[in-house]
Backbone as JSON, one array per atom type, in Angstrom:
{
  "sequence": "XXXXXXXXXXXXXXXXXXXXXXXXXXXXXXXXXXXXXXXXXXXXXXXXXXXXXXXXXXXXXXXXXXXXXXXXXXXXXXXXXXXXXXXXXXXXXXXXXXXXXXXXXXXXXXXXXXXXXXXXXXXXXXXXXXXXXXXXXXXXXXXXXXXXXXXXXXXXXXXXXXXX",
  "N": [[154.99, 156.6, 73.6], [156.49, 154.09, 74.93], [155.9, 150.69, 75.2], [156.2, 149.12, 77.94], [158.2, 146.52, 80.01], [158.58, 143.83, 82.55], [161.23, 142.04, 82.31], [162.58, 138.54, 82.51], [166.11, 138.09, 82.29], [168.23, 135.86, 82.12], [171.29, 134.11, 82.83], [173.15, 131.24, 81.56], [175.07, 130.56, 81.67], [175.92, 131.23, 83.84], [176.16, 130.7, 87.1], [175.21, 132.93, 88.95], [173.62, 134.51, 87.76], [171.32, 133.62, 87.19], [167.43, 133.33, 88.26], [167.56, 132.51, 91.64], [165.16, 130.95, 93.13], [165.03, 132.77, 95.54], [162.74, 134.1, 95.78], [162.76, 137.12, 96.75], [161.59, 138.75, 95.5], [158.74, 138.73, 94.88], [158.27, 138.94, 97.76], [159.27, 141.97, 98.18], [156.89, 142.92, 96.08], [154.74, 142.51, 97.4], [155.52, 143.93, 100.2], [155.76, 146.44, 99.29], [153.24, 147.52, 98.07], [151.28, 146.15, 99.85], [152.2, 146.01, 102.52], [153.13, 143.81, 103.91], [154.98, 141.33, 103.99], [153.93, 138.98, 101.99], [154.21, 136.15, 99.97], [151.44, 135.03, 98.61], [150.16, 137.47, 97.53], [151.34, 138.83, 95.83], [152.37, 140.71, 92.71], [154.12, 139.33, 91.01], [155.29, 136.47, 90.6], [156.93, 133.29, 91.19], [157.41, 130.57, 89.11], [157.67, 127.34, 89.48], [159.18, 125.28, 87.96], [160.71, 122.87, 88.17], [163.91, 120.51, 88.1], [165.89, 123.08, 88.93], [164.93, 125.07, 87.12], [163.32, 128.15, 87.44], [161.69, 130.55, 86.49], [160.23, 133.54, 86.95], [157.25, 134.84, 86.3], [155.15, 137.79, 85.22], [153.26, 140.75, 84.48], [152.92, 140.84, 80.89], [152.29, 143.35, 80.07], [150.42, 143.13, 77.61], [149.83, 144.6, 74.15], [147.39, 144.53, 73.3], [145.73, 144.43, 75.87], [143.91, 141.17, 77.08], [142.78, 141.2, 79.39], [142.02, 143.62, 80.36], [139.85, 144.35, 78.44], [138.03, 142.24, 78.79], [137.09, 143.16, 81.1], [134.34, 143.52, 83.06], [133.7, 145.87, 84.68], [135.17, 148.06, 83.93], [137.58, 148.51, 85.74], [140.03, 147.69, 85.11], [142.48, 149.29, 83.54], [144.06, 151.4, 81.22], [146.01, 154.22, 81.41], [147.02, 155.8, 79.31], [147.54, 154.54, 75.21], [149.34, 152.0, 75.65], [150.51, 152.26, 77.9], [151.23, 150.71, 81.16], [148.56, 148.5, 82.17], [146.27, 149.16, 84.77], [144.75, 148.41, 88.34], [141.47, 149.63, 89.3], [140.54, 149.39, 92.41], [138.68, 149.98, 93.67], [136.5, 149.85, 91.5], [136.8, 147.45, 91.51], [134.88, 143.85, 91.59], [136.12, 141.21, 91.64], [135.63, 139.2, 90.2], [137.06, 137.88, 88.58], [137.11, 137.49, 86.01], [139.43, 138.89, 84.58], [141.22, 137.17, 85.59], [141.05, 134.8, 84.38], [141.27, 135.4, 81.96], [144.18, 135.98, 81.37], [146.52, 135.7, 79.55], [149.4, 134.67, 80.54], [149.01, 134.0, 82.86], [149.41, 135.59, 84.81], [147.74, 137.86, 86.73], [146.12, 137.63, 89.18], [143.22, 136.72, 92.43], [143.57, 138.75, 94.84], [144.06, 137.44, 98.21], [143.3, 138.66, 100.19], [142.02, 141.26, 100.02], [140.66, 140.2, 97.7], [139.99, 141.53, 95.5], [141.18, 142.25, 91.95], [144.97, 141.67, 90.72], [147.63, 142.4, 90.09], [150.63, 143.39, 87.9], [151.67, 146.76, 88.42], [153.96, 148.07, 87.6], [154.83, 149.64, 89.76], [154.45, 152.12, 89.86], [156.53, 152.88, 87.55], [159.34, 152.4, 88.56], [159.98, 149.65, 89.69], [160.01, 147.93, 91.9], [160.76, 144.91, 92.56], [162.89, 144.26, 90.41], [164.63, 146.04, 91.53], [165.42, 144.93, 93.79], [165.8, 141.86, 93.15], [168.42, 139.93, 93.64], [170.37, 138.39, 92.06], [170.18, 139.81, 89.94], [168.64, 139.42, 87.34], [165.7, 140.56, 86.7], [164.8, 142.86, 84.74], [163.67, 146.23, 84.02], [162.22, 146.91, 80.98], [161.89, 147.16, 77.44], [158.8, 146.23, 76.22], [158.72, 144.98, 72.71], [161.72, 144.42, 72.27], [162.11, 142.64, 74.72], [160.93, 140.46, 73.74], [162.35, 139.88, 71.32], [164.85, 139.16, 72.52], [164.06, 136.65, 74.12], [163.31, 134.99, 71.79], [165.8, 134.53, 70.55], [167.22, 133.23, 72.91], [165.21, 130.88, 72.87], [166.47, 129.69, 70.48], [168.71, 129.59, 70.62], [168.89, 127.46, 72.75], [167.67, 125.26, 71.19], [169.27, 124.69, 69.17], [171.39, 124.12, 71.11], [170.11, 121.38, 72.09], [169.85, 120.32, 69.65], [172.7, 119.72, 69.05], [172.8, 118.13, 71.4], [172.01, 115.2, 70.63]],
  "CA": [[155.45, 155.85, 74.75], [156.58, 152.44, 74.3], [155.34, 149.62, 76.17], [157.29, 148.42, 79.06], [157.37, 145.53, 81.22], [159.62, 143.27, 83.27], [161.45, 140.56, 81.46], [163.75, 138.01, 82.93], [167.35, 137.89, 81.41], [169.45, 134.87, 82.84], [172.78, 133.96, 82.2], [172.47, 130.19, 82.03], [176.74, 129.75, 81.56], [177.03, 132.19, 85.21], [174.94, 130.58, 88.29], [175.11, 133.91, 89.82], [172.9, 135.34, 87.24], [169.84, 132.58, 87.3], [166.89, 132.96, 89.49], [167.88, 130.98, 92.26], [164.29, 130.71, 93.68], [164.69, 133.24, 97.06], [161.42, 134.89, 96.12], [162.55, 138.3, 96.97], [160.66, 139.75, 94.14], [157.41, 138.37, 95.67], [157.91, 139.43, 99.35], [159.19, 143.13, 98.17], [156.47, 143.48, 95.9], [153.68, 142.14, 98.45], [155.14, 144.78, 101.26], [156.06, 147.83, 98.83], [152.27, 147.4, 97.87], [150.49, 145.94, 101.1], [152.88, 146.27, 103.63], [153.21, 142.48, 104.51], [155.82, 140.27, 103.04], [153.68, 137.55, 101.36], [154.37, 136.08, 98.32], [150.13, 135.51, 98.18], [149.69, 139.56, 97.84], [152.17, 139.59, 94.97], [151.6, 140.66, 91.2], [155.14, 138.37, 90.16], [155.39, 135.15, 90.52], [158.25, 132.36, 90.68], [156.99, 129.3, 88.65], [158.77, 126.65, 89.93], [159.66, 124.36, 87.04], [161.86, 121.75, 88.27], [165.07, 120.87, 87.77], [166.56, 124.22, 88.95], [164.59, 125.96, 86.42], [162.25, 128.38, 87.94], [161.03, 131.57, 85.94], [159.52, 134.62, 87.13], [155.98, 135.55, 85.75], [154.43, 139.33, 85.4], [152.33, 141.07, 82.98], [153.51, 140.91, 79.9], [151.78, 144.38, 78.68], [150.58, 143.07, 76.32], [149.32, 145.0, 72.86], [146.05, 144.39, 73.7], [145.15, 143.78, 76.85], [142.71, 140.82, 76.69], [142.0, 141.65, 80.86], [141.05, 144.53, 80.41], [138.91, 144.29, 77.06], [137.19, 141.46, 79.19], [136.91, 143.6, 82.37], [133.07, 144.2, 83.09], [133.5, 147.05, 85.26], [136.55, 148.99, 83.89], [138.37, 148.46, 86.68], [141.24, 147.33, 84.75], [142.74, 150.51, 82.55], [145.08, 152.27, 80.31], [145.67, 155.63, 81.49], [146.75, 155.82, 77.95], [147.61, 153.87, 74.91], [150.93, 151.32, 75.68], [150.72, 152.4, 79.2], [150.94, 149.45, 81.87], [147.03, 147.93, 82.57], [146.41, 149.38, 86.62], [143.48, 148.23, 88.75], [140.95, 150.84, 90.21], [140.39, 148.66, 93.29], [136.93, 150.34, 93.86], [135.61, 149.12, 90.7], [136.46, 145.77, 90.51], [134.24, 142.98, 92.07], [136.55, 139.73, 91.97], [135.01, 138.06, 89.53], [138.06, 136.72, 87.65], [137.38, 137.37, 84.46], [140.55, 139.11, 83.77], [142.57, 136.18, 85.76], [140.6, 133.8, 83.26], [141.63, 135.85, 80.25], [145.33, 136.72, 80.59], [147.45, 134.34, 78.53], [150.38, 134.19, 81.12], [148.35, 133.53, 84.22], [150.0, 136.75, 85.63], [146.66, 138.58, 87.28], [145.34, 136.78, 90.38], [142.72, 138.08, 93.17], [144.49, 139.3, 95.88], [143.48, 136.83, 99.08], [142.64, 139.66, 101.43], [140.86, 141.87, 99.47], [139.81, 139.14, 96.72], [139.96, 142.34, 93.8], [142.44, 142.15, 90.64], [145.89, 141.7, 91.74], [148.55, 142.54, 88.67], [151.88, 144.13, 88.21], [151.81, 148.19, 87.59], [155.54, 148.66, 86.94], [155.45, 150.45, 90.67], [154.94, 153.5, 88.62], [157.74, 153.56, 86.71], [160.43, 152.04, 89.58], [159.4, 148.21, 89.66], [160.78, 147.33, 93.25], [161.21, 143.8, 92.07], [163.59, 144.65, 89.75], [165.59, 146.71, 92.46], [165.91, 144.0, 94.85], [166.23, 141.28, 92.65], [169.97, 139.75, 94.52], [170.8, 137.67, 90.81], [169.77, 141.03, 88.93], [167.88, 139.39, 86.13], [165.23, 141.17, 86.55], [165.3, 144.13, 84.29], [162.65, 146.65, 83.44], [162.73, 146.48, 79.15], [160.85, 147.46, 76.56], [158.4, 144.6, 75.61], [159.56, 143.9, 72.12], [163.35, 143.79, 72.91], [162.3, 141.3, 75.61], [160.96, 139.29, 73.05], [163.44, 139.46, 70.49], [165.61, 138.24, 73.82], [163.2, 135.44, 74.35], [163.42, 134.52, 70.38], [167.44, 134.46, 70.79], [167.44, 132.34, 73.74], [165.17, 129.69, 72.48], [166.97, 129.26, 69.08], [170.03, 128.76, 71.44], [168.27, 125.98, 73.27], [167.06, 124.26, 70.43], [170.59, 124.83, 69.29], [171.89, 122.75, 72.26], [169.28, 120.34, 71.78], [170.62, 119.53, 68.34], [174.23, 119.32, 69.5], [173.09, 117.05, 72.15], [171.18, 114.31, 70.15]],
  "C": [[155.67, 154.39, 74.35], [155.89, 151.08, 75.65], [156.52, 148.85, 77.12], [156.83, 147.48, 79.6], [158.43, 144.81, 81.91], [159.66, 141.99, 82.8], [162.65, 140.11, 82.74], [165.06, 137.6, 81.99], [168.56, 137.03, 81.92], [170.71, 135.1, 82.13], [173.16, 132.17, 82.4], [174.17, 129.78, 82.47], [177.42, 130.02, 83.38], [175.69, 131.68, 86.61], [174.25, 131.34, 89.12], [173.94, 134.78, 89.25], [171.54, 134.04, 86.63], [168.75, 133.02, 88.45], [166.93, 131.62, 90.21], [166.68, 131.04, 93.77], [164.1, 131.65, 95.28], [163.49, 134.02, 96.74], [161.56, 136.5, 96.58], [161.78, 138.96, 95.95], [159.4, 139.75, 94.72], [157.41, 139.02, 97.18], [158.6, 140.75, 98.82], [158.17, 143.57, 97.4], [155.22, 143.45, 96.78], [154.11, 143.52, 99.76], [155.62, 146.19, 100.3], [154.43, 148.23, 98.52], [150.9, 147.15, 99.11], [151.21, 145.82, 102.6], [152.88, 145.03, 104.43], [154.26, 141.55, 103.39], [155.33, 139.06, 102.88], [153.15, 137.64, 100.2], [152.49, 135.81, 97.78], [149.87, 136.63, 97.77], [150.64, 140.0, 96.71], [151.74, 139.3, 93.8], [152.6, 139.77, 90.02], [154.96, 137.57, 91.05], [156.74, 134.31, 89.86], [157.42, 131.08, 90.36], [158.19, 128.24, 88.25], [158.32, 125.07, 89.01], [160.09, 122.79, 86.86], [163.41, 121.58, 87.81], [166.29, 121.71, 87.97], [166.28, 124.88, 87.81], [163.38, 126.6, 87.21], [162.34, 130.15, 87.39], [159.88, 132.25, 86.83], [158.45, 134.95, 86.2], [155.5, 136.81, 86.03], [153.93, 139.37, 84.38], [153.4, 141.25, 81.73], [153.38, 142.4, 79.22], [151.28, 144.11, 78.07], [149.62, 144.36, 75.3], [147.96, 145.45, 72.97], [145.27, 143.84, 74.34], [143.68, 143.18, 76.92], [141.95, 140.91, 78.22], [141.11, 142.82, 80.77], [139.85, 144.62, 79.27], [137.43, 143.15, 77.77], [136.32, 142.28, 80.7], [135.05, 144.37, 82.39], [132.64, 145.42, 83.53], [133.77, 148.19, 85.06], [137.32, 149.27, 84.76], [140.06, 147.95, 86.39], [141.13, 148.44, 83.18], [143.75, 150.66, 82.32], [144.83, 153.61, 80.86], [145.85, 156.81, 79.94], [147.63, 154.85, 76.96], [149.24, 153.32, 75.27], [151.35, 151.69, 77.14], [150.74, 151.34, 80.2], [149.56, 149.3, 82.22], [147.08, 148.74, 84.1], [144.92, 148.81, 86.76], [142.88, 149.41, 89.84], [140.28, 149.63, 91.68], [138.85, 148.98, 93.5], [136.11, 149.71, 92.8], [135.39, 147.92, 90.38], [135.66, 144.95, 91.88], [134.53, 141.51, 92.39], [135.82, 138.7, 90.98], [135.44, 136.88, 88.81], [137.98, 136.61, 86.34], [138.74, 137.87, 83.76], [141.74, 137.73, 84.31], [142.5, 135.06, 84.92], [141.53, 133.92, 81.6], [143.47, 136.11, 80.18], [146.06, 135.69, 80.12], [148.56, 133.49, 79.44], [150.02, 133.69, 82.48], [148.97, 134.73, 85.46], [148.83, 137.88, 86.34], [145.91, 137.39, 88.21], [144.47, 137.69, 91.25], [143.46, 138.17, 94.51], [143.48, 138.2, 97.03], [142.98, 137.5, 99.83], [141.71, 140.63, 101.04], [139.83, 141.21, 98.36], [139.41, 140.86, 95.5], [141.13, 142.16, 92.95], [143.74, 142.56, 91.41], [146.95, 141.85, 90.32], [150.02, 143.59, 88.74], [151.09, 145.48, 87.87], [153.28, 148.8, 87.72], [155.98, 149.42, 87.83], [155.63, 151.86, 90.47], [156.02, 153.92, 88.12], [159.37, 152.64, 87.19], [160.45, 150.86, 90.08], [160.71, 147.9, 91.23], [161.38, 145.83, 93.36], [162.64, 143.69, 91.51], [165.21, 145.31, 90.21], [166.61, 146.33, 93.11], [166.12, 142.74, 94.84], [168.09, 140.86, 93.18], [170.96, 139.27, 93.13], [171.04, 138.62, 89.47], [169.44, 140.28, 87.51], [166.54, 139.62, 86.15], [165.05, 142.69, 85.61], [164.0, 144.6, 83.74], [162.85, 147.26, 81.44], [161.71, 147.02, 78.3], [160.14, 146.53, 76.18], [158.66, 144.1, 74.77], [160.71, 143.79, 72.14], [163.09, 142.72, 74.13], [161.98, 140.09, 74.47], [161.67, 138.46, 72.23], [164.42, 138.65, 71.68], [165.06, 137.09, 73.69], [163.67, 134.53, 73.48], [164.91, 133.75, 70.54], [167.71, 132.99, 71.52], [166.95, 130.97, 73.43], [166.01, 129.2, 71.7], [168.62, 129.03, 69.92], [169.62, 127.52, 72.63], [167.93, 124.92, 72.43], [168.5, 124.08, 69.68], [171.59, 123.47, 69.81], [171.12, 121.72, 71.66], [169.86, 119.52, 71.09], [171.36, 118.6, 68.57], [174.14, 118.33, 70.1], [172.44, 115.47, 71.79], [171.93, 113.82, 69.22]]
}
């Protein structure tokens, strides 16, 4: 199985294909999940940058999830290896150690229930992704997002050059 996850893929030359901050990602995954459209209750996140830059945050997957490796309870699992992290809601306690540990700041506790709050890929059908209006959202394999990532900087730093 390969590791999946939800990358963002702009288009910086086409305005149409930028997140342009409406948050639908956040209020469909907050009511496909809790049945309330608020962006508190959601496992993505728009990190609002400035400028008219504002990036979408989710789990990355990563390799080796350091949430769960930290998770005291096991409430944060692999059903198996390279599978997305899920939370067993019963086991966890809010303690925050996995929102401490994840690198991207993508695991928060949910305000209403206060247990682990994180993407799970919607099993399979990431509703984010769906309803995304800009469609850069795309569900990806994790390293082809990165190699993406890689690309994109080295064409920023690129610019940079050019413009100095």
């Amino acid at each position: 199985m390969t590791r999946q996850r939800i990358g963002y893929f702009e288009n910086r030359q086409d305005p149409e294909q930028i997140c342009s901050r409406c948050r639908m990602c956040e209020l469909i995954c907050s009511f496909h999940h809790h049945q309330v459209g608020n962006p508190r209750r959601s496992a993505i996140r728009i990190v609002l940058l400035g400028k008219g830059v504002d990036i979408p945050v989710t789990c990355l997957n990563c390799e080796d999830p350091p949430c769960m490796n930290i998770c005291p309870t096991g409430a944060l699992f692999q059903s198996e290896p390279d599978s997305m992290v899920t939370v067993k809601e019963d086991l966890c306690i809010g303690c925050a150690m996995c929102v401490n540990a994840c690198p991207v700041g993508a695991i928060t506790l949910d305000p209403v229930d206060g247990v682990a709050l994180k993407c799970d890929l919607c099993d399979g059908d990431p509703q984010c992704v769906a309803y995304c209006p800009a469609s850069v959202l795309k569900l990806t394999d994790a390293d082809r997002f990165v190699r993406h990532r890689m690309k994109e900087f080295a064409k920023f730093l690129q610019a940079v050059g050019e413009g100095s």
